[in-house]
TORTI-874368 format. One record per residue (C-alpha): residue number from 1; residue in three letters; x, z, y. Coordinates in Angstrom, 2 decimals, always signed. Each point is the difference from the previous one (the first is absolute). Example, Ala and Ser with C-alpha at 12.3 -4.5 7.8 and 13.67 -1.06 7.14 Angstrom:
# residues 2
+------+------+---------+---------+---------+
| resi | resn |      px |      pz |      py |
+------+------+---------+---------+---------+
|    1 |  ALA |  +12.30 |   +7.80 |   -4.50 |
|    2 |  SER |   +1.37 |   -0.66 |   +3.44 |
+------+------+---------+---------+---------+
***
This chain:
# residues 184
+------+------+---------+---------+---------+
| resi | resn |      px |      pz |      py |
+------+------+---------+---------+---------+
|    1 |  UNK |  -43.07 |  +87.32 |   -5.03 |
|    2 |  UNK |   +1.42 |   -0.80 |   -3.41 |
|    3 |  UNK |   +3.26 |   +0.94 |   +1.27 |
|    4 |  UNK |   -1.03 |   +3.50 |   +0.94 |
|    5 |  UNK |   -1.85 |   +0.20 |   -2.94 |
|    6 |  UNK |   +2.97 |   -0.75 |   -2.55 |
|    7 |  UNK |   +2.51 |   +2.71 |   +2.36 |
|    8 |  UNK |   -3.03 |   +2.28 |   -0.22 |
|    9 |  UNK |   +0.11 |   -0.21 |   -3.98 |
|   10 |  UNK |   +3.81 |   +0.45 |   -0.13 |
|   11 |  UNK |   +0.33 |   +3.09 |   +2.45 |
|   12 |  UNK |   -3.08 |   +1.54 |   -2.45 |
|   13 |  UNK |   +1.95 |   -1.18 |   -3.18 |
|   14 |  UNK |   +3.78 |   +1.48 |   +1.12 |
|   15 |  UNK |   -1.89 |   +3.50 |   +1.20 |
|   16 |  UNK |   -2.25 |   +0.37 |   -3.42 |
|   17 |  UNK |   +1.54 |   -1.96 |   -2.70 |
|   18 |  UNK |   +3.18 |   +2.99 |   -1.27 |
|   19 |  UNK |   -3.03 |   +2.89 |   +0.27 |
|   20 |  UNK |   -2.43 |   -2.41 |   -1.61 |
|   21 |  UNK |   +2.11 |   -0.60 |   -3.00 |
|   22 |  UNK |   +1.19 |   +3.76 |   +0.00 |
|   23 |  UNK |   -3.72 |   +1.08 |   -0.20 |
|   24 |  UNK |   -0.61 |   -2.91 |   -3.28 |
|   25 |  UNK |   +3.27 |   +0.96 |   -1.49 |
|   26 |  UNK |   -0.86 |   +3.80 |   -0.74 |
|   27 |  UNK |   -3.60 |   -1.22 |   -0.38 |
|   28 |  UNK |   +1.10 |   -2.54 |   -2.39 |
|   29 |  UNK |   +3.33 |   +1.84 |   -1.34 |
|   30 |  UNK |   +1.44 |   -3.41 |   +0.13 |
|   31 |  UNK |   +1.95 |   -1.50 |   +2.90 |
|   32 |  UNK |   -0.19 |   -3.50 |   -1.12 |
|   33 |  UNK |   -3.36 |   +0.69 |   -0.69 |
|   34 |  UNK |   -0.63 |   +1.55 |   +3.51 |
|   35 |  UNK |   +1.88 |   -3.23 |   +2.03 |
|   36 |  UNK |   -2.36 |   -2.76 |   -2.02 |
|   37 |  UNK |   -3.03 |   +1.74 |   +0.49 |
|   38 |  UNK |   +0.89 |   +0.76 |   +3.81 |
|   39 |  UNK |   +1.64 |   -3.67 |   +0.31 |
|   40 |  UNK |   -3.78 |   -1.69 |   -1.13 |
|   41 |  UNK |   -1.96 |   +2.66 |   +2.30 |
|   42 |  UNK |   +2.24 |   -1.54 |   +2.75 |
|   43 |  UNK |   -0.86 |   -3.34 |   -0.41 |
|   44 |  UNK |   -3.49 |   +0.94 |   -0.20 |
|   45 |  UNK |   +0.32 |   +1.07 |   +3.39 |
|   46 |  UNK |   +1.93 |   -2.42 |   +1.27 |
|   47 |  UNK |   -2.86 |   -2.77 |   -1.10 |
|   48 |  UNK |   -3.16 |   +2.30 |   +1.57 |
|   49 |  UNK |   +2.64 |   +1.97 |   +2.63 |
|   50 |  UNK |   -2.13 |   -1.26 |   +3.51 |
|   51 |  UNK |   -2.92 |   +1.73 |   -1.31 |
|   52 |  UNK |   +2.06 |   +2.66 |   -1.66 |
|   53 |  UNK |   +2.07 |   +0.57 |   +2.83 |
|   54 |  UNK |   -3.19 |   +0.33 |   +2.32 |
|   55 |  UNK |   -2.92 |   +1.27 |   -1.98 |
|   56 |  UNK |   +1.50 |   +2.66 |   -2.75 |
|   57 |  UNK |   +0.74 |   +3.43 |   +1.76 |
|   58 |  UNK |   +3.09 |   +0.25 |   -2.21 |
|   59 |  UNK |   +2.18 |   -3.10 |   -1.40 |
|   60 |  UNK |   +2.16 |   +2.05 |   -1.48 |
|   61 |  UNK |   -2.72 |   +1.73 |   -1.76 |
|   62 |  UNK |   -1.85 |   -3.32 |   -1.10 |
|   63 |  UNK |   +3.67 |   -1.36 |   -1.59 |
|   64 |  UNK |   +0.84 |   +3.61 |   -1.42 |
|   65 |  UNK |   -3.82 |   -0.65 |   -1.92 |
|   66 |  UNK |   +0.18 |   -3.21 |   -1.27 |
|   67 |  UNK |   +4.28 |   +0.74 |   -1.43 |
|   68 |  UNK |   -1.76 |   +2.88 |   -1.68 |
|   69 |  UNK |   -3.14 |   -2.24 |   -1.22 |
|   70 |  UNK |   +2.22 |   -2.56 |   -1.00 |
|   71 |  UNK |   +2.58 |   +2.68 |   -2.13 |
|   72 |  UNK |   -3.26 |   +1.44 |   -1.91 |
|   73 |  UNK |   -0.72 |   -3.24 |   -0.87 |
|   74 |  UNK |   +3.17 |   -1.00 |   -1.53 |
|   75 |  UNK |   +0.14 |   +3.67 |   -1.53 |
|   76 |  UNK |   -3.50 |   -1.38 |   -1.95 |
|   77 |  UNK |   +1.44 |   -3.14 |   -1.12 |
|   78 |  UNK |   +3.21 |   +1.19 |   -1.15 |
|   79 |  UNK |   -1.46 |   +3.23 |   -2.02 |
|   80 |  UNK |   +0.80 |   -1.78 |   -3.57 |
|   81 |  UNK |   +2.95 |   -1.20 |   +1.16 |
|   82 |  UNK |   +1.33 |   +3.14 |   +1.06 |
|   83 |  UNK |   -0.84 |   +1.48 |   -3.19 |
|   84 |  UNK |   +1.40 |   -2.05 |   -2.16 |
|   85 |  UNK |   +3.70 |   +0.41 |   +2.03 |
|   86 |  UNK |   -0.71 |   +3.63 |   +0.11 |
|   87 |  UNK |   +0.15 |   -0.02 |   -4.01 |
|   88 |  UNK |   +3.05 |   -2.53 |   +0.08 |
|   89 |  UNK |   +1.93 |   +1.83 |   +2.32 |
|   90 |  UNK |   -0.81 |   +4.07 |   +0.64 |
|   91 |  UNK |   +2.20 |   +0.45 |   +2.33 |
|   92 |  UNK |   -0.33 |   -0.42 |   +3.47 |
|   93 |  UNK |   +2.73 |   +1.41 |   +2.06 |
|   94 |  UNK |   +0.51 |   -1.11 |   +3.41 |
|   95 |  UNK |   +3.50 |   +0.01 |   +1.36 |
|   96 |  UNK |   +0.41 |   +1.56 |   +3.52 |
|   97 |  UNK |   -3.55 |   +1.59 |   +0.33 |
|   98 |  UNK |   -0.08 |   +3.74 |   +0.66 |
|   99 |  UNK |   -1.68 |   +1.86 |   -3.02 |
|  100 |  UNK |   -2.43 |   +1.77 |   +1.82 |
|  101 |  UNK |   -0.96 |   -4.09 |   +1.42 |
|  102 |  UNK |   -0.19 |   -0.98 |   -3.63 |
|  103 |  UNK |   -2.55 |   +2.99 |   -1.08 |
|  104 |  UNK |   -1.89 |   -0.63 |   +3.36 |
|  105 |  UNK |   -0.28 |   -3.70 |   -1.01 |
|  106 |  UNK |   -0.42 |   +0.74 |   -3.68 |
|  107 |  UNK |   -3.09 |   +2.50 |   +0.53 |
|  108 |  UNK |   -1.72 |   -1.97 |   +2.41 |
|  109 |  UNK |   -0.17 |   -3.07 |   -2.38 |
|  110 |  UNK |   -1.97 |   +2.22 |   -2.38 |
|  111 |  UNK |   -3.01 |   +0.93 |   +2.74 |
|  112 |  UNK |   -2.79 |   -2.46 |   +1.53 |
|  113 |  UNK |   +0.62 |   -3.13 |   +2.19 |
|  114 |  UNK |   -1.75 |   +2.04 |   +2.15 |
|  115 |  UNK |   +1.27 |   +3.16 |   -0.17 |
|  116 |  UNK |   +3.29 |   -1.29 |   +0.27 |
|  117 |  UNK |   -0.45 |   -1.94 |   +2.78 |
|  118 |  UNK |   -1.82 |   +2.73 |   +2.37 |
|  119 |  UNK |   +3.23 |   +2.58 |   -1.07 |
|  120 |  UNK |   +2.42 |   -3.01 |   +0.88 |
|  121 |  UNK |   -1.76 |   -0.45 |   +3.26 |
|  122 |  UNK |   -0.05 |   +3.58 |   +1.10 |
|  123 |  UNK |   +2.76 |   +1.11 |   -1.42 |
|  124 |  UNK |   +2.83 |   -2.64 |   +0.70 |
|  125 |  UNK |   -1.84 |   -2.17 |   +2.11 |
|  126 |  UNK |   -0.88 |   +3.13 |   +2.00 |
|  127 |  UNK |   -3.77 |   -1.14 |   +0.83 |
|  128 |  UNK |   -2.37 |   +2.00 |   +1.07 |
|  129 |  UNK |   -3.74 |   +0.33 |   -2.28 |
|  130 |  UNK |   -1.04 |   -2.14 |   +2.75 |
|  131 |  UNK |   +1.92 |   -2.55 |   +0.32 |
|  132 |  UNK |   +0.55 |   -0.54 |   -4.28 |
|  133 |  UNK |   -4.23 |   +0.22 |   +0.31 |
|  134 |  UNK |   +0.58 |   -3.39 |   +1.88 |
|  135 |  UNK |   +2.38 |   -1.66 |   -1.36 |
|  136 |  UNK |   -1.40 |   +0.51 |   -3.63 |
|  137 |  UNK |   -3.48 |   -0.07 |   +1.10 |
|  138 |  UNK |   -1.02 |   +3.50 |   -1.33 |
|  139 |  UNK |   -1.90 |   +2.79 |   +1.37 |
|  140 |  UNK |   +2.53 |   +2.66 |   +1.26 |
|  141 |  UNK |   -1.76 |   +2.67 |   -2.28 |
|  142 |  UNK |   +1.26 |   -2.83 |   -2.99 |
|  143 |  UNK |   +3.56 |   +0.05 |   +1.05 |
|  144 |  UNK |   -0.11 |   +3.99 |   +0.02 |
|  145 |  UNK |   -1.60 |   -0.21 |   -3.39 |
|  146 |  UNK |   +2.93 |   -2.97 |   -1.02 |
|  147 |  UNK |   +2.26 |   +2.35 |   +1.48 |
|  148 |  UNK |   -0.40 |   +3.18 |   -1.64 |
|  149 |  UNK |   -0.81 |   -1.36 |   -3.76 |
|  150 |  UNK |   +2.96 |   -2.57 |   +0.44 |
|  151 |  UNK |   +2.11 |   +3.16 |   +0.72 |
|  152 |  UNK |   -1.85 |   +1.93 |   -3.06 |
|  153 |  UNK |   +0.66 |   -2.74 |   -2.33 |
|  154 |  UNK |   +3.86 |   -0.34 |   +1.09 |
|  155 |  UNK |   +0.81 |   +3.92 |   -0.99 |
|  156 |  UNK |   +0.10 |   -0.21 |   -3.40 |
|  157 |  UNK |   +2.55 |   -3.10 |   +0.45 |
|  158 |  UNK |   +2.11 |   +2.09 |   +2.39 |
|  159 |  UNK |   +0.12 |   +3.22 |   -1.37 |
|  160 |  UNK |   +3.19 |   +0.88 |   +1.43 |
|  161 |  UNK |   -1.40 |   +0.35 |   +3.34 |
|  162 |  UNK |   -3.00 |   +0.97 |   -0.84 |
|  163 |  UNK |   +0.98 |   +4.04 |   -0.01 |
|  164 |  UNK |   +1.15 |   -0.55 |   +3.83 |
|  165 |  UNK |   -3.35 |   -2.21 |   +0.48 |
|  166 |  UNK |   -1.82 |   +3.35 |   -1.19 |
|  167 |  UNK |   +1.67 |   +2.04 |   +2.37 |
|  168 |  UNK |   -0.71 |   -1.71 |   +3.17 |
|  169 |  UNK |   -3.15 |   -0.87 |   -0.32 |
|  170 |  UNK |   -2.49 |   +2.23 |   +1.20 |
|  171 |  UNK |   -2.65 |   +1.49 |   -2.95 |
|  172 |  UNK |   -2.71 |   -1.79 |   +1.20 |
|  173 |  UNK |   +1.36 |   -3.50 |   -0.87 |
|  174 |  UNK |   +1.72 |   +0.86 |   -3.00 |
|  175 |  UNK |   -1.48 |   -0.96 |   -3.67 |
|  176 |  UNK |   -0.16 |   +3.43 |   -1.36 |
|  177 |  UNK |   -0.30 |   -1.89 |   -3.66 |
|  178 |  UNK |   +3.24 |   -1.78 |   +1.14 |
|  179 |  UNK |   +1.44 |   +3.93 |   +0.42 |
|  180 |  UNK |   -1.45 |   +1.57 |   -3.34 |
|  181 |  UNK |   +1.59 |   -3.35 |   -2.38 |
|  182 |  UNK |   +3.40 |   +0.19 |   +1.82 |
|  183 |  UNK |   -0.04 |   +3.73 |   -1.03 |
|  184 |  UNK |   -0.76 |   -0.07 |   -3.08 |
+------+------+---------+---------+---------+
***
C-alpha cells in the first residue's frame, strides 16, 4: 500500500509541480519565491497525501492553496524588509524577463492578496469561477467581484494597454470614470 501510495505522490508531483510553480511565480513575481513556496506545499502533501489523495476533489488545487497561503505569508513578514532594500537599491531590473512580464508582475504586486490571486487563477491558471470558488474557498459571486476590481485596480498601473482594454470591452463592463480620467 505504501508503495502505491509513494508512486501515486510522484506521478501527481511530475504532472503538477512546472504549472504549480508557473501559477506562484506570476502570482508571486518571483521564481525563487514561487519554487519554495510550491516545494513546502509539496511536502505538506506528501505528509497528509492518503487522505489528500482520496478525500480532496482536487490535489492540485489543495497544493496550488496552501503555495499561495504560504507566499502571502512570507509577503507579511518580509514587508519592512522589502522596504528598507527598496530605498537601498531602486532599481529592480530583471535580466531576461519580457517587459510586458515585468509590468504584469509589477502591477499585480500593488493589488490585494486576493485580488491577485483570483486574476492569477483565471487568467494564467485558466480556472474557471468555479473551480477558483473551491480552491480559495469563496463564493463564486466573490471571485467575480475579486475579478473585476483586481482588473479595475491594475489599469491605472498598465496604462499602456489600457486604451486597447477600452476598446474590447463591451460598455456594460467598462468603468465609465476609468473613460472620463483617461480623457482628460
Amino acid at each position: 500500500m505504501a508503495v502505491s501510495l509513494d508512486q501515486d505522490f510522484d506521478a501527481f508531483y511530475a504532472a503538477t509541480h512546472r504549472r504549480i510553480v508557473s501559477h506562484i511565480s506570476v502570482m508571486t513575481g518571483s521564481l525563487s519565491e514561487a519554487e519554495d513556496c510550491v516545494q513546502e506545499a509539496f511536502a505538506r502533501a506528501w505528509q497528509r497525501w492518503a487522505t489528500i489523495s482520496t478525500e480532496i476533489d482536487s490535489p492540485e488545487a489543495w497544493v496550488r492553496a496552501v503555495a499561495a497561503r504560504l507566499a502571502v505569508s512570507s509577503w507579511r513578514k518580509a514587508v519592512n524588509r522589502l522596504k528598507a532594500h527598496r530605498r537601498e537599491n531602486p532599481s529592480t531590473e530583471t535580466a531576461g524577463m519580457n517587459p510586458d512580464a515585468i509590468a504584469v508582475i509589477a502591477a499585480l504586486r500593488k493589488i490585494s492578496a486576493d485580488q491577485r490571486l483570483a486574476i492569477v487563477l483565471y487568467h494564467y491558471a485558466g480556472r474557471s469561477i468555479e473551480e477558483i470558488a473551491t480552491e480559495t474557498g469563496a463564493t463564486p459571486s466573490t471571485v467575480k467581484s475579486r475579478l473585476v476590481r483586481g482588473r479595475k485596480a491594475l489599469a491605472p498601473h498598465l496604462s499602456e494597454f489600457a486604451d486597447s482594454l477600452e476598446s474590447s470591452r463591451s460598455p456594460h463592463t467598462f468603468d465609465k470614470s476609468l473613460s472620463s480620467r483617461r480623457e482628460d
